[in-house]
PANU-93570 format. One record per residue (C-alpha): residue number from 1; z, y, x; residue in one letter. Coordinates in steps of 0.25 Angstrom, whole numbers, always signed. Each point is the difference from the previous one (the first is absolute). Layout:
<recs>
(NUM; (Z; Y; X); a) ...
</recs>
This chain:
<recs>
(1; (-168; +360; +327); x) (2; (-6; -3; -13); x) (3; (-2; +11; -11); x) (4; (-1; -1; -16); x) (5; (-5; +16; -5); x) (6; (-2; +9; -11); x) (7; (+7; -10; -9); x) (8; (+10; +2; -13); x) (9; (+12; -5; +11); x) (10; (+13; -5; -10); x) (11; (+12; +3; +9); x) (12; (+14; +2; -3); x) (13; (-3; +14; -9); x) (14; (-13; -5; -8); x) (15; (-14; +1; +3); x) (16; (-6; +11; +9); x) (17; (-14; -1; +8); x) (18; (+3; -4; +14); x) (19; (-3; -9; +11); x) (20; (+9; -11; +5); x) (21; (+0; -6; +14); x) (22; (+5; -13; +6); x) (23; (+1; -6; +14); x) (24; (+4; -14; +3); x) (25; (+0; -4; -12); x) (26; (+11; +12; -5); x) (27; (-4; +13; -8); x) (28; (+1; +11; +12); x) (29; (+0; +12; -11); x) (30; (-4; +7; -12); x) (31; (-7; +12; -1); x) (32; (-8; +10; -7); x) (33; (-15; -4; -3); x) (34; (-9; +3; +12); x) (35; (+10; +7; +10); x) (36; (-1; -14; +8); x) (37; (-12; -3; +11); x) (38; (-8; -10; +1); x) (39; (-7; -11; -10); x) (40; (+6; -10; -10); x) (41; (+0; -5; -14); x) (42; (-5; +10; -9); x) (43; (+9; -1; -13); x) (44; (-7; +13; -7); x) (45; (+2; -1; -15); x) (46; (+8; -13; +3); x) (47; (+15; -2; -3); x) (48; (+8; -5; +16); x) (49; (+13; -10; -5); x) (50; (+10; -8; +6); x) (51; (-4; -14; +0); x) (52; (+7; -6; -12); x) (53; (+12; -10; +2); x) (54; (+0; -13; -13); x) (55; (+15; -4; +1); x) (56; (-3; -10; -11); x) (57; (-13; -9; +2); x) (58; (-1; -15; +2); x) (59; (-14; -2; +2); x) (60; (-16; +3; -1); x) (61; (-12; -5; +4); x) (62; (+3; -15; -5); x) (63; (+12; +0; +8); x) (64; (+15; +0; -1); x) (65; (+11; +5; +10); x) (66; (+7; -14; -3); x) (67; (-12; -9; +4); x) (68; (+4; +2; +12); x) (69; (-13; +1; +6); x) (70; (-3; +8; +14); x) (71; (-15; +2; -5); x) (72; (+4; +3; -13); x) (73; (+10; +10; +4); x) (74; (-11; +7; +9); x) (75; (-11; -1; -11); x) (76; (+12; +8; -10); x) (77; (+3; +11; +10); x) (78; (-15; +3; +3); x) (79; (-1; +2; -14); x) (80; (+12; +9; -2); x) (81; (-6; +8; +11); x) (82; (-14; +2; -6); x) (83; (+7; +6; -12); x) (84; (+8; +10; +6); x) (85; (+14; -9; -1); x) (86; (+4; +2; +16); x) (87; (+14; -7; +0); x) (88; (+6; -11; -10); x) (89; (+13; -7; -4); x) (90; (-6; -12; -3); x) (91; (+7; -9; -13); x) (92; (+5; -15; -1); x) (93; (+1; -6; -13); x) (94; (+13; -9; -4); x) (95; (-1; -12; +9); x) (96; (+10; -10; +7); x) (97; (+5; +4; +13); x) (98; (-10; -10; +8); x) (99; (-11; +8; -6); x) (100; (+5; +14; +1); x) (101; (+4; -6; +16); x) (102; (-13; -4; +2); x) (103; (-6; +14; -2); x) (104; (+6; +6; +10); x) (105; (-6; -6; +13); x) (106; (-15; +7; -7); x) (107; (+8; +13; -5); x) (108; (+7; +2; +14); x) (109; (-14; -3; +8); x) (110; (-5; +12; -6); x) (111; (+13; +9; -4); x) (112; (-3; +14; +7); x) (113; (-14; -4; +5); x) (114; (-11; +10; -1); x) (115; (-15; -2; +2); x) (116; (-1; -8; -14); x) (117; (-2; +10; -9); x) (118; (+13; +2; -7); x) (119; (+13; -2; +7); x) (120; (+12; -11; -6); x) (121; (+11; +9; +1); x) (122; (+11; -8; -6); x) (123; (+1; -12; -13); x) (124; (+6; +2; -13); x) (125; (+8; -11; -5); x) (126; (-5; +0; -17); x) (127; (+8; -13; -3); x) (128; (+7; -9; +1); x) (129; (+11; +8; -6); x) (130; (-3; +4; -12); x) (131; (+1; -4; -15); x) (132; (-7; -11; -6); x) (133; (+0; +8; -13); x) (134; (-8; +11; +7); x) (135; (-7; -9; +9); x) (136; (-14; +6; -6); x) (137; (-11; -7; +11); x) (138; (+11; -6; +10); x) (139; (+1; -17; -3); x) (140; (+13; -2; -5); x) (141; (+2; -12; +9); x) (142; (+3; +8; +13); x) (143; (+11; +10; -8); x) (144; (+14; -1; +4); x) (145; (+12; +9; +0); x) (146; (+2; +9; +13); x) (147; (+5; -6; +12); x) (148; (+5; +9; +11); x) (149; (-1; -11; +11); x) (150; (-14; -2; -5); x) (151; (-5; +13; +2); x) (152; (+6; +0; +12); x) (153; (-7; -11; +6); x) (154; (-14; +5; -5); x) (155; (+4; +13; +4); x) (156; (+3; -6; +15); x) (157; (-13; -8; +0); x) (158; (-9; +13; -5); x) (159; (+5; +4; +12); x) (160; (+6; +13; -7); x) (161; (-11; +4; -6); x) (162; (+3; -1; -14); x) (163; (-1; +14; -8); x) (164; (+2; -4; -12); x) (165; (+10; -8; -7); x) (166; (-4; -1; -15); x) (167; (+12; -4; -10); x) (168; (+4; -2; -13); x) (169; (+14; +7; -2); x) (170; (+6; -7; -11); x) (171; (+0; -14; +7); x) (172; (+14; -7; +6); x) (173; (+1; +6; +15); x) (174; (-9; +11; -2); x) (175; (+8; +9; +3); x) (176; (+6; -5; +12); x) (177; (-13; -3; +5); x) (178; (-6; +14; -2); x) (179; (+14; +8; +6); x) (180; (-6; -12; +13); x) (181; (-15; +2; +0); x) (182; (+1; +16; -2); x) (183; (+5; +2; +15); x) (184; (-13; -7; +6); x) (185; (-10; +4; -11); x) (186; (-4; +6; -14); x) (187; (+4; -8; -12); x) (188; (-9; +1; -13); x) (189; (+4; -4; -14); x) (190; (-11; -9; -6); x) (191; (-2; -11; -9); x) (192; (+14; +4; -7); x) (193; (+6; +0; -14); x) (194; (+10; +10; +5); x) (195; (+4; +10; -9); x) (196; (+4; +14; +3); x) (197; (+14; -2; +5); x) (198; (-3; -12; +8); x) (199; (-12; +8; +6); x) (200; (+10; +12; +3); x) (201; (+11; -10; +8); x) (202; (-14; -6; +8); x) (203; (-2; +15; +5); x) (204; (+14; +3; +4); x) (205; (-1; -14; +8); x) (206; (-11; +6; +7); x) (207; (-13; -3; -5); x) (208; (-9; +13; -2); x) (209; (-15; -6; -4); x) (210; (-6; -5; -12); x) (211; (-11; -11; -1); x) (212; (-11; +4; -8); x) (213; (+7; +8; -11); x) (214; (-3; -6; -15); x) (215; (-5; -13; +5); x) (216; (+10; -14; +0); x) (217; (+12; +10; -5); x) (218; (+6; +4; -13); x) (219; (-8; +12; -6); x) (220; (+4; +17; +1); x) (221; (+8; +2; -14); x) (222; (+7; +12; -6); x) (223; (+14; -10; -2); x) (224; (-2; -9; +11); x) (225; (-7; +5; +12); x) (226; (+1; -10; +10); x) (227; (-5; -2; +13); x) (228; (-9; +10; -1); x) (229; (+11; +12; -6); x) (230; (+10; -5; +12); x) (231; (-12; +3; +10); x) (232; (-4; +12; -6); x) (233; (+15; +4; +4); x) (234; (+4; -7; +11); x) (235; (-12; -6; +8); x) (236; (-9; +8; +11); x) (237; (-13; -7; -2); x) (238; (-6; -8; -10); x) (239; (-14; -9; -2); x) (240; (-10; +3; -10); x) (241; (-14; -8; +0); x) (242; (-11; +10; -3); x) (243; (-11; -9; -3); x) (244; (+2; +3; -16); x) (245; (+3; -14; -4); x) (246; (+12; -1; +5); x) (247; (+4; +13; -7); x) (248; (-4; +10; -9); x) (249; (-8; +14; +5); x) (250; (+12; +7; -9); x) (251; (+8; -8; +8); x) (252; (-4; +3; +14); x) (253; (+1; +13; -4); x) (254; (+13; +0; -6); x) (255; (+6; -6; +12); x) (256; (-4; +11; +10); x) (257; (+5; +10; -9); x) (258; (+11; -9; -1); x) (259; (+4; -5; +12); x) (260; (-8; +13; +10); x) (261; (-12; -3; +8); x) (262; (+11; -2; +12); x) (263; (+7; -12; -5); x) (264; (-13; -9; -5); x) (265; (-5; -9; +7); x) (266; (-15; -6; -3); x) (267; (+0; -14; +3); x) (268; (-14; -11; -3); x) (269; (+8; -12; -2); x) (270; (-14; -5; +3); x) (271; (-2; -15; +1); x) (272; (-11; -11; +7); x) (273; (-9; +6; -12); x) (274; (+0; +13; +4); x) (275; (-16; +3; +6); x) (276; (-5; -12; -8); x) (277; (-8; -1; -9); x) (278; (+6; -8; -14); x) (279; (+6; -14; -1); x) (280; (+11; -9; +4); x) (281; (+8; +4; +11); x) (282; (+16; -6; +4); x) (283; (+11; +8; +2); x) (284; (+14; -7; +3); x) (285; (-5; -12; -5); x) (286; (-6; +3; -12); x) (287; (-14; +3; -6); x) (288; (-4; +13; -1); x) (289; (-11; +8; -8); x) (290; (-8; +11; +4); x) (291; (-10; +7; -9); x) (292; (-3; +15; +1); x) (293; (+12; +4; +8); x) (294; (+12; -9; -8); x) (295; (+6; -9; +6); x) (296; (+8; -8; -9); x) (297; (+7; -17; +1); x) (298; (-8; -9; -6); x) (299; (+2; -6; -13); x) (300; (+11; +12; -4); x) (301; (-6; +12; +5); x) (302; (+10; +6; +6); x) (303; (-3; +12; +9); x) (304; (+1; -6; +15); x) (305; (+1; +10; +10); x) (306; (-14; +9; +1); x) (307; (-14; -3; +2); x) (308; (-2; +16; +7); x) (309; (+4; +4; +13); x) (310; (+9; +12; +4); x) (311; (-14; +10; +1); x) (312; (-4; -3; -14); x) (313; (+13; +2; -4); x) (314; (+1; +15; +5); x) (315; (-13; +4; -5); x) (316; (+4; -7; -14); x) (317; (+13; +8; +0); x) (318; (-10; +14; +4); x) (319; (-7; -4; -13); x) (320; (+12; -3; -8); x) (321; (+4; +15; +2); x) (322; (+8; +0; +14); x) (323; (-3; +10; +9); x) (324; (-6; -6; +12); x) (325; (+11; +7; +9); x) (326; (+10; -7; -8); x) (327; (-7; -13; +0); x) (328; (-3; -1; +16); x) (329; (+14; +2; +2); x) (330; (+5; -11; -9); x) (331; (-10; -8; +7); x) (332; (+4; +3; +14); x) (333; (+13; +8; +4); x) (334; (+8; -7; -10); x) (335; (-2; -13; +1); x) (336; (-2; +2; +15); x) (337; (+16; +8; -1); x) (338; (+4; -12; -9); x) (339; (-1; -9; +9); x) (340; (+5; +9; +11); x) (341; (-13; +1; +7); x) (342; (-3; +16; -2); x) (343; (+3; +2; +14); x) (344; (-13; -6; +5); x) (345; (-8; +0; -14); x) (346; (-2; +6; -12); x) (347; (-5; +14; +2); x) (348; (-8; +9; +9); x) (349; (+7; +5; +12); x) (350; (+2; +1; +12); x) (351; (+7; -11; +7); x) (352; (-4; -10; -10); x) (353; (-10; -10; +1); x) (354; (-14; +4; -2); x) (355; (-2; -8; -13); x) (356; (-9; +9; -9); x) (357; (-9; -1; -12); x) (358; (-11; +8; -3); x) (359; (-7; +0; -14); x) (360; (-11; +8; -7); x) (361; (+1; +10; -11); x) (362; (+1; -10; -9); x) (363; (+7; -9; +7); x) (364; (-8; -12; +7); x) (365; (+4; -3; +14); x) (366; (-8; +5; +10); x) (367; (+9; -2; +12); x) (368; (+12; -9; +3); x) (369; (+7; +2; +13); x) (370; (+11; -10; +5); x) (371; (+9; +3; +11); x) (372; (-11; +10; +4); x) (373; (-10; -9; +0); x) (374; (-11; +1; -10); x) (375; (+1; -15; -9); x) (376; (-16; -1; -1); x) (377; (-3; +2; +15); x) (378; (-8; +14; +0); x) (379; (+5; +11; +9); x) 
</recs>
């Protein structure tokens, strides 16, 4: 039996100095600091988390879910393990259906599979069904209205594990196809022109999450509130991107005080740029930019998706005001219960998989453990 000790353990009533301890690669206990024998990892001074859960990402390390690429896929995972990111719902782009087809012989190879660092836990479907108006970084030649027996067949072929079906609400056969998609998975409104009423209907259909709040949607105003009003009244989770470009600090603020730290999600949306150093980089087919942390398209300088992974973003969020109990649990419970994965992840306890973070004082990682096992090969 392994040990974690004399930590700032984060379980389900807040933080309280404490050891932990997992077996086979599942957390055996929590209790209080020092009543447990034997040795371990000493976590004095340190704070014990679950491993975080990015929902919305779609690549690192030079790397993209949709290459398609075994090595690649195991080269993104590693590196979501060294920062603390245990589990992921990796993120197509809008593609054809042979592209998007072709993805899942990789994805379901390693779908489940630990000893990689982070585990693929499910795909998010961001595209192709979304508004061309909106469209921010997806390439507008792979948009099209939903199509139901579409979904279905790259449901079939992702072998059921698509999490997340992102949509845009207002387009014709929406509707129908959220009322489908929403027995088999959660739906997202993103990349939409929606306006509050439309939002609403969505909600009532089925859907229950947001993509990225503010981004590729009509703005929050005091006469027409939009998708973000209709989530704020209807929806059970919603996306921020805490990597303060994508939104204001105020903002970030304003939407946990908003929304309550039980309903935001923290996402990356990070792409092939994110642990690079600056320069050219391709997402969906198009040239990228990053330089200092901005990823934006070429030529227009549109924001396109993130250059900071899903840690970054949590300690950006600490910074920006949120307390750090708040933040961990949008980083990890909710996005592991919005894609109906809190049974296994998400949280400290018992029964669960022994996926746990530990960070210093002032946040740097000191230790990531995956499925009990610690990612850097120390005992």
């Amino acid at each position: 039996m392994s040990i974690i000790r004399n930590g700032f353990v984060l379980d389900c009533d807040g933080f309280r100095k404490g050891d932990i301890t997992f077996e086979d690669g599942v957390i055996k206990s929590l209790a209080p600091a020092g009543s447990i024998p034997g040795d371990g990892f000493d976590a004095a001074g340190a704070y014990v988390l679950p491993g975080l859960v990015d929902i919305h990402t779609h690549g690192c390390v030079n790397y993209d879910f949709c290459d398609a690429n075994p090595a690649g896929l195991e080269e993104m995972l590693a590196y979501y393990g060294r920062q603390g990111i245990t589990s992921v719902v990796l993120t197509t782009m809008s593609y054809g259906e042979d592209v998007l087809k072709n993805i899942t012989e990789v994805a379901l190879r390693y779908m489940g599979k630990s000893g990689y660092g982070a585990v693929l836990r499910g795909v998010s479907l961001e595209g192709p069904f979304i508004n061309e108006a909106k469209r921010g970084a997806q390439n507008p030649i792979y948009i099209m209205d939903p199509d139901i027996n579409l979904f279905d067949r790259l449901y079939a072929s992702f072998g059921g594990s698509i999490r997340l079906l992102n949509i845009a609400p207002e387009l014709p056969g929406s509707m129908e196809l959220i009322r489908h998609a929403a027995k088999c998975c959660t739906v997202s409104l993103a990349h939409t022109s929606a306006d509050y009423d439309c939002a609403v209907s969505a909600f009532d259909a089925g859907a229950i999450h947001v993509t990225h709040m503010f981004n590729a949607m009509p703005g929050f105003g005091h006469r027409a509130p939009g998708v973000i009003g209709a989530a704020f009244d209807k929806a059970t989770f919603a996306e921020i991107i805490s990597d303060g470009v994508h939104l204001h600090p105020s903002v970030v603020r304003a939407m946990f005080k908003m929304f309550g730290s039980h309903r935001i999600c923290l996402v990356s949306d990070s792409t092939r740029g994110t642990g690079m150093p600056n320069g050219e980089y391709d997402l969906g087919g198009q040239v990228t930019i990053i330089k200092d942390g901005r990823s934006t398209l070429a030529g227009s300088g549109t924001i396109a998706g993130s250059a900071m992974n899903l840690a970054d973003c949590l300690r950006r969020a600490v910074e920006f005001g949120i307390p750090l109990e708040d933040a961990v649990r949008a980083a990890s419970y909710n996005p592991a219960k919005a894609t109906s994965l809190s049974s296994v992840i998400g949280s400290l306890e018992p029964g669960k998989i022994a996926d746990i973070l530990v960070l210093d004082a002032d946040l740097h990682t000191l230790a990531v453990f995956a499925g009990g096992q610690r990612i850097d090969g120390r005992s």
